[in-house]
MINU-349125 format. One record per residue (C-alpha): residue in one letter; x, y, z. Coordinates in steps of 0.2 Angstrom, whole numbers, padded with zeros to 4 digits, always signed. Each point is the difference from the previous one (the first is absolute). Layout:
REM MINU-349125
aXYZ...
//
This chain:
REM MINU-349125
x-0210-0129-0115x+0009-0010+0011x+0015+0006+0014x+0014-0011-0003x+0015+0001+0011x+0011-0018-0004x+0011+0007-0012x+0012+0009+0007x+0010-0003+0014x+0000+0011+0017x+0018-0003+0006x-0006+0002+0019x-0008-0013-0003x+0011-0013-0016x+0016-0005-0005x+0004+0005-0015x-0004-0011-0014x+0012-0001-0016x-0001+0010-0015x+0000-0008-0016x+0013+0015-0003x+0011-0003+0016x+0000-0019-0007x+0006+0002-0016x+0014+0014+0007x+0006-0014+0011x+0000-0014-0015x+0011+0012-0012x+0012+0002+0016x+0004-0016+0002x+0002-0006-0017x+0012+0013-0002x+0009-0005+0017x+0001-0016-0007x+0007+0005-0015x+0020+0004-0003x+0008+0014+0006x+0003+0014-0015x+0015+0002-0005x+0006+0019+0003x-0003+0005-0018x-0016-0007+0002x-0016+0013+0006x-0010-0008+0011x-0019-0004-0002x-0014+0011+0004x-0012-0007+0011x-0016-0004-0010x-0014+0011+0005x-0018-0006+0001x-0013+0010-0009x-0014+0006+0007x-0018-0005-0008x-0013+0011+0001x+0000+0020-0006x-0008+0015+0010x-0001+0016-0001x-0007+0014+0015x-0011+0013-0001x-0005+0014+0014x-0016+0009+0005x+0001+0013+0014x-0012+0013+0007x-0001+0011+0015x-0014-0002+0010x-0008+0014+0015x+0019+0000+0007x+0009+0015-0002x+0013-0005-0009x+0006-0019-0010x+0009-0009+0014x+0004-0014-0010x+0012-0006-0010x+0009-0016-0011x+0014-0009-0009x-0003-0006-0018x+0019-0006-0005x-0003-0015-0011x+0016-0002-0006x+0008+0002+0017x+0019-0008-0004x+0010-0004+0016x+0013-0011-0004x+0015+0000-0016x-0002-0013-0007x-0017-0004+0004x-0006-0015+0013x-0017+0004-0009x-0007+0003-0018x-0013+0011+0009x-0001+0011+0015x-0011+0012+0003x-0006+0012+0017x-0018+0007+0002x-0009+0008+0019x-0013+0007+0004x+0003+0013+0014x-0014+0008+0009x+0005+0015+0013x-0010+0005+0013x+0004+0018+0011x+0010+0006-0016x+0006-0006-0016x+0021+0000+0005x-0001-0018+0006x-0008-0005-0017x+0013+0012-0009x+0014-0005+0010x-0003-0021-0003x-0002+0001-0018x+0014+0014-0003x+0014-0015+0013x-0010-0016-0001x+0008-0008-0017x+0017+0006+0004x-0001-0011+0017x-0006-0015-0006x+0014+0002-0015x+0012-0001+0013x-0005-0014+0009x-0006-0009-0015x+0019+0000-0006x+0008-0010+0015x-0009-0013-0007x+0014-0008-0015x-0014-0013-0006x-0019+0001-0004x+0002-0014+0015x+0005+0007+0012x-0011+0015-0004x-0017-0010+0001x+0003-0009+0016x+0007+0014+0008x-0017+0012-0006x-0010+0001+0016x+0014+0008+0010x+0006+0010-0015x-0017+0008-0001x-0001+0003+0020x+0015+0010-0001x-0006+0010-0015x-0014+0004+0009x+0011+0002+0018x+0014+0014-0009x-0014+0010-0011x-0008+0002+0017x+0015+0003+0009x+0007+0013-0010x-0018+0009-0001x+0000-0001+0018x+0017+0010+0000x-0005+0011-0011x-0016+0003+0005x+0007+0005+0021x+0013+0011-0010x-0016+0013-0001x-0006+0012+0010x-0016-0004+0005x+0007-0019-0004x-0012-0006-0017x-0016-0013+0007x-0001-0006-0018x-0002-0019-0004x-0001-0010-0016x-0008-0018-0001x+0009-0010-0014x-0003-0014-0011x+0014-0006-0009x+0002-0013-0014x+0016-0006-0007x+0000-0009-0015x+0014-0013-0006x-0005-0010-0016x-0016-0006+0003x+0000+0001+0020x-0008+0015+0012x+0007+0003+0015x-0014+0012+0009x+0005+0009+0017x-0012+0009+0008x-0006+0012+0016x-0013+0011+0002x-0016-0003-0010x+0003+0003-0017x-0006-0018-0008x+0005-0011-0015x-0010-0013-0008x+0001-0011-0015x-0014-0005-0013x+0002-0018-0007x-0011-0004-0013x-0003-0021+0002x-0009-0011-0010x-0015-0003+0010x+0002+0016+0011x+0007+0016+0003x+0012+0004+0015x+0006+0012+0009x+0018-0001+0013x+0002+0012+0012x+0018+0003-0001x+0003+0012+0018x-0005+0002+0017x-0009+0014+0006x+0008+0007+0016x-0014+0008+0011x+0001+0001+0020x-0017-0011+0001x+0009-0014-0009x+0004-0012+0019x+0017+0000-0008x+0002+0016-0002x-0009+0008+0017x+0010-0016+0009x+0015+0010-0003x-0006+0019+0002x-0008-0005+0016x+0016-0008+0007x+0012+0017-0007x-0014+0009+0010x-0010+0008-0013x-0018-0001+0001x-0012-0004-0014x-0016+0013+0001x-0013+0001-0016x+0011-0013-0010x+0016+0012+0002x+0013-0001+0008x-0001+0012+0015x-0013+0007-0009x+0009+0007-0016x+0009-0010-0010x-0010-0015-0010x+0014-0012-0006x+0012-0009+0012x+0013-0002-0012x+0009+0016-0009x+0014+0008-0006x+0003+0016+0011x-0014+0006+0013x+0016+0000+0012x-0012+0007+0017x-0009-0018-0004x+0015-0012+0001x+0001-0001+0019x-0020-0005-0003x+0002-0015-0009x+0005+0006-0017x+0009-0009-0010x+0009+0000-0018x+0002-0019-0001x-0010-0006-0017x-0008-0018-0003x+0009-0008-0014x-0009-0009-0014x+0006-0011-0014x-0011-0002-0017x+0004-0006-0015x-0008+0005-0015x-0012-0012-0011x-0008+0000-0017x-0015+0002+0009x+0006+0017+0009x-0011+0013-0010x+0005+0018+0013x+0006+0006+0014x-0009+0013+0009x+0013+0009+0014x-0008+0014+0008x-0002+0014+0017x-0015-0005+0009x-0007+0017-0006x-0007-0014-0015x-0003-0015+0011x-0013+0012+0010x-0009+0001-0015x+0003-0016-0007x-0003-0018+0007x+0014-0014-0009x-0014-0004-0011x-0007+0016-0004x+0017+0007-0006x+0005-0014-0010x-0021+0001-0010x+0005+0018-0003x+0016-0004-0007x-0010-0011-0015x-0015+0011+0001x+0013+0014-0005x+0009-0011-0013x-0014-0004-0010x-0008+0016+0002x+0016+0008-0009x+0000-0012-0013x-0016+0009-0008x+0013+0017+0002x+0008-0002-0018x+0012+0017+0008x+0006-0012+0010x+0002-0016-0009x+0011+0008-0013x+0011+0006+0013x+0002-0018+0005x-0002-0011+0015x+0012+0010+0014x-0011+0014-0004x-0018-0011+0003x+0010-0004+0017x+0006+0018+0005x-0021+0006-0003x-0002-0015+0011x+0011+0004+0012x-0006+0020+0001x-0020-0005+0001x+0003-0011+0014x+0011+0013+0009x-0016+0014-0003x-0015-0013+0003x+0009-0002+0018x+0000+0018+0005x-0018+0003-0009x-0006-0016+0013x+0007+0015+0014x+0014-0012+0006x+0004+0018+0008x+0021-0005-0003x+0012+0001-0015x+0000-0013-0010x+0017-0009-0009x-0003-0015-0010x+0014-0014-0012x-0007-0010-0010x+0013-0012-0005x-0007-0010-0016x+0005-0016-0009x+0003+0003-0019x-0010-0015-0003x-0015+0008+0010
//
């Protein structure tokens, strides 16, 4: 299978492009600005909203691994309404969280993390404004969950030393927004004609990346055995408050993909899997699993989410049998069509 990484955007990288959605949003604007003005006992037009295209639904697969306790958490809300009326006919919230040194960084995103990105998502008037305006609303997500942990964490005596990665997709219509830190990964399986793909959709966040030790080096933190000062493992987090002097830091890379008929799953998932699991590996167990559960008549009357959820809960054991030693937190968000 090959990597694929042209079909999506990186906005610290591109502009924008267009949605056919934004487009179509503009066209009804005008025609309506151009049209003549109600009269009072008239109501005005609602704006027409474009339908999204393709189905999903999510499944989940979790295990504890040697730790002492599951550190990890997530966010499944697939019908995730911000707005009244709507600016979307779909929007919908999914993370993965993996803690580290505790499981209240974990707890504390997923239980504040929607809330925050409601009440920046609903400044924004116009599905528009919200799109172009996406990168920095996602950076101040990330900025005030981490904030607010931060106080709450110093508010403790001893202060908490928890910290969360977090990979974060938001959906409108057919259009993922993915913000990420930390190294809990996301990736994409396309099924083309003549070959199979896989898109990374995130950016791990480890202090030997240049980047990433450029900037730890220069806050004067040290990078020792691939850790920053010899303890931490992921240069970007939620929390860890005695590392943000180091070099630490809660700003995600933002990522734009737009779904295809060709988009077959998306795997979002704590590195506790990807230690187990190349990109490749994990997307041949996923079909290894499908049609091994396809001979499992239990399982096939229950219907094709329950195929998914056995899916989702072998791949989560098989990486704890393979002794990746952490907790394991795996989504699988599937295209009905798949």
């Amino acid at each position: 299978m090959a990597k694929h990484k042209s079909s999506f955007s990186l906005y610290d990288d591109d502009d924008l492009e267009e949605e056919p959605v934004i487009k179509k949003a503009k066209e009804v604007a005008k025609s309506q600005a151009q049209g003549p003005s109600p009269s009072p006992s008239q109501k005005p037009k609602e704006v027409e909203i474009a339908e999204f295209k393709y189905e999903l639904f999510y499944v989940m697969g979790s295990r504890r691994g040697e730790r002492v306790e599951m550190e990890d958490d997530h966010i499944c809300l697939p019908k995730f309404v911000t707005h009244e009326p709507r600016i979307a006919s779909r929007t919908s919230l999914y993370s993965i969280l993996d803690g580290h040194g505790g499981a209240r960084a974990s707890t504390f995103c997923a239980t504040h993390l929607p809330n925050i990105l409601k009440k920046l998502v609903v400044q924004h008037k116009s599905l528009d404004s919200l799109e172009k305006g996406m990168k920095k609303l996602m950076t101040d997500m990330y900025k005030s969950v981490d904030t607010a942990f931060l106080k709450e964490a110093r508010s403790h005596k001893p202060a908490w030393k928890d910290g969360t990665t977090c990979t974060t997709l938001y959906l409108l219509n057919d259009v993922f927004y993915v913000a990420n830190i930390g190294d809990s990964k996301a990736i994409v399986f396309r099924q083309k004609t003549d070959k199979n793909v896989i898109v990374e959709l995130t950016e791990d966040h480890n202090p030997q990346k240049y980047e990433e030790r450029e900037r730890i080096e220069k806050a004067g933190g040290v990078v020792k055995n691939g850790r920053i000062d010899g303890v931490i493992e992921v240069s970007r987090s939620i929390g860890d408050g005695q590392f943000k002097t180091r070099g630490v830091t809660c700003t995600p890379h933002v990522k734009k993909f737009t779904l295809t008929a060709e988009d077959k799953f998306i795997i979002v998932a704590c590195d506790g899997l990807w230690k187990s699991f190349s990109n490749e590996d994990a997307v041949q167990f996923v079909l290894n699993s499908l049609k091994k559960s396809e001979e499992k008549e239990e399982v096939m009357e229950r219907g094709k989410r329950a195929q998914w959820e056995l899916v989702a809960s072998e791949m989560a054991a098989e990486a704890v049998r393979r002794r990746c030693g952490d907790n394991v937190s795996l989504l699988i968000l599937v295209l009905d069509s798949a």
